[in-house]
C-alpha positions, 0 to 999 in steps of 0.5 A: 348878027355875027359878021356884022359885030365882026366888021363893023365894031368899031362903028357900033361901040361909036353909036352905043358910047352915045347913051351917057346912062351906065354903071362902070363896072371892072372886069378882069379876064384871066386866059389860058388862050388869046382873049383881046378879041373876046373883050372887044365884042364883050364890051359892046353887048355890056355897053348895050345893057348899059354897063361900062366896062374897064377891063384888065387881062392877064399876060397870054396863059398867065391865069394861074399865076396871077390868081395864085401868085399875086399881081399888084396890077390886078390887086390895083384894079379891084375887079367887080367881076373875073372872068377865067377863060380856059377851055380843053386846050388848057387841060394838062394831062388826058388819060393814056390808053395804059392808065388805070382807072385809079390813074384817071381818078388821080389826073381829075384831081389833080385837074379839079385841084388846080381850079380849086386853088383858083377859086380860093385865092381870088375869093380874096376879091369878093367879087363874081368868078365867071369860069368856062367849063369845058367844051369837047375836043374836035377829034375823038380818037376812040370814036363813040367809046370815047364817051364812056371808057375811062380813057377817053377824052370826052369821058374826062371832060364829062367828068371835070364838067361834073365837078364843076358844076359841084364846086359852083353849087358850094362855093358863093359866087362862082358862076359856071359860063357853059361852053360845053353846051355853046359849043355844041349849039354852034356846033364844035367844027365850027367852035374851033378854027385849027388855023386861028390857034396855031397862029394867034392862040384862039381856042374858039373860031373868030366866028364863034367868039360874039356867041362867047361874048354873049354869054359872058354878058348874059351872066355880067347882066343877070349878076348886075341886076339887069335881067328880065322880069316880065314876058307880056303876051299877045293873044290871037295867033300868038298863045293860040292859033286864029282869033278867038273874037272869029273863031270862038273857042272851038275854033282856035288852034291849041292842044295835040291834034295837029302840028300847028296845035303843038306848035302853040301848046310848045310855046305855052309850055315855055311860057309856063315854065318861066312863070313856074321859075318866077317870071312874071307873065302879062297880057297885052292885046286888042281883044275884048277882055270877056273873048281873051280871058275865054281862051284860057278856058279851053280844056287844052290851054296849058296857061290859064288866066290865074298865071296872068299877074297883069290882064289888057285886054282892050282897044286901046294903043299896045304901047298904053297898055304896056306902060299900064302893065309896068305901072300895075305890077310896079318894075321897070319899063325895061323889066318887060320882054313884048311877044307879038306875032304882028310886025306892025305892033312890034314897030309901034310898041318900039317906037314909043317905048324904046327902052322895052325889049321887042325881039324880031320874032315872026309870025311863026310861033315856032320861032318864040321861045328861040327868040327868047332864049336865044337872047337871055332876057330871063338869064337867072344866076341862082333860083331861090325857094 
């Protein structure tokens, strides 16, 4: 809830500060932009996930020089994590409309060069680089051929974008935070407020700025360990349609006939994916175990029962079963992320398990894999063989 972390931060630091459970961890936020509001709202959602931040940040537009010159304030904070928050503000030159292309090569470059030398001096950390890519400008002066003529902005910010996304494949732990895609998810009239720059030297909107800060902690908390590892699924109107005990397999709701159908094949398709990139799936509902195992016998299903490392389902209490789950497949309760349909389990699960992950997802199926994704539960930095 964006305006409620905005107005009530102070109050809700208050309440995280209570937990007396974290790990202090060191940050230093290098900027070519105003940052001092992006690390208020980046330490609540790192207290939230029970790291402690300290932070240290560079002088407004400092970053070059205290990556490159030296800084013994920086050097006496030994960061865990740096993070380098530039945006298309901070790009020194764009094409002009004379420039040939040869001239366009040299201004990328000379533009990936500067980076370049960024990344090799703090190497001498060892620590994580968390680095912005670029988000898009507001105006394109060349309309839709800015895209794709060489003189265009859009075309020089793909470009870079490109080259970061090299430079972060080859060099060891350089993390690439994507604001090009954030900003066009919130939509980049809203991203950037032409007011808050010229006043204080923000490059996003203050509206925009806990969707920033989220995403760094995505990142801060998947290079930390803290990720999840396993989605444990309710069944009955959840990873199909109607009740399976009732409706039999004919019965339920799965496949392409309809749009209810889709809207369920959608959301195994997900599911299907987390576990092919190695998430850990689970079963948790009230069910006779012969019915459940059943609906994934159906000749649409895109889940079968083999994608399952864990199977309950039974009569028993959701939150017994999930703490079985936890046991079975040896993590920790705070490894799981519960999708249910139903808003009394939900409430019952949280309640006795406080530490599970239970997002507010509706009855509406179509809202699942938002939820998920939306919150970074399963946020990887790397995916191995």
């Amino acid at each position: 809830d964006v305006n409620k972390i905005l107005r009530k931060k102070k109050l809700i630091k208050k309440e995280l500060l209570l937990n007396d459970n974290f790990i202090d961890k060191n940050i230093a936020l290098l900027s070519g932009s105003t940052t001092a509001e992006i690390k208020n709202i980046l330490e609540l959602f790192l207290l939230k996930n029970g790291i402690k931040p300290k932070f240290y940040e560079s002088e407004y537009n400092k970053y070059y020089e205290d990556a490159l010159f030296g800084n013994d304030e920086l050097d006496k904070f030994n960061p865990d994590i740096i993070y380098l928050h530039t945006t298309n503000k901070n790009i020194i030159k764009y094409p002009g409309p004379k420039d040939s292309s040869e001239d366009v090569d040299i201004l990328l470059s000379s533009e990936i060069q500067k980076y370049k030398s960024i990344w090799s001096s703090l190497s001498k950390f060892d620590c994580a680089i968390i680095q912005n890519n670029f988000d898009y400008t507001e105006n394109r002066n060349l309309g839709n051929l800015d895209c794709y003529d060489v003189h265009g902005k859009t075309y020089f910010i793909n470009k870079l974008n490109d080259e970061f996304s090299l430079n972060a494949r080859e060099i060891k732990n350089l993390y690439i935070n994507d604001i090009n895609y954030l900003s066009s998810y919130v939509g980049i009239r809203y991203w950037f407020d032409q007011s808050l720059w010229h006043q204080a030297k923000y490059a996003v909107s203050m509206e925009s700025i806990p969707e920033l800060a989220f995403n760094i902690s995505k990142i801060i908390i998947s290079i930390f360990g803290k990720s999840k590892k396993c989605l444990v699924l309710d069944l009955d109107n959840t990873c199909w349609g109607g009740v399976i005990g009732d409706d039999g397999l004919d019965g339920i709701h799965i496949g392409t006939e309809t749009a209810i159908n889709e809207s369920y094949t959608a959301f195994q398709k997900y599911a299907k994916e987390l576990k092919d990139r190695g998430i850990t799936l689970a079963v948790c509902s009230k069910n006779d175990f012969e019915n459940a195992k059943e609906g994934f016998n159906h000749p649409e299903s895109i889940l079968k029962f083999d994608d399952f490392t864990s199977f309950k389902a039974n009569w028993s209490p959701k939150h017994q079963n999930i703490l079985d789950i936890a046991k079975e497949i040896n993590i920790g309760i705070d490894s799981l992320v519960f999708i249910d349909d139903n808003p009394v389990e939900r409430d019952i699960v949280l309640s006795q398990i406080p530490s599970i992950s239970v997002p507010d997802v509706g009855s509406d199926v179509v809202e699942f894999a938002r939820h998920i994704d939306r919150n970074g539960y399963f946020e990887p930095v790397s995916l191995s063989d």
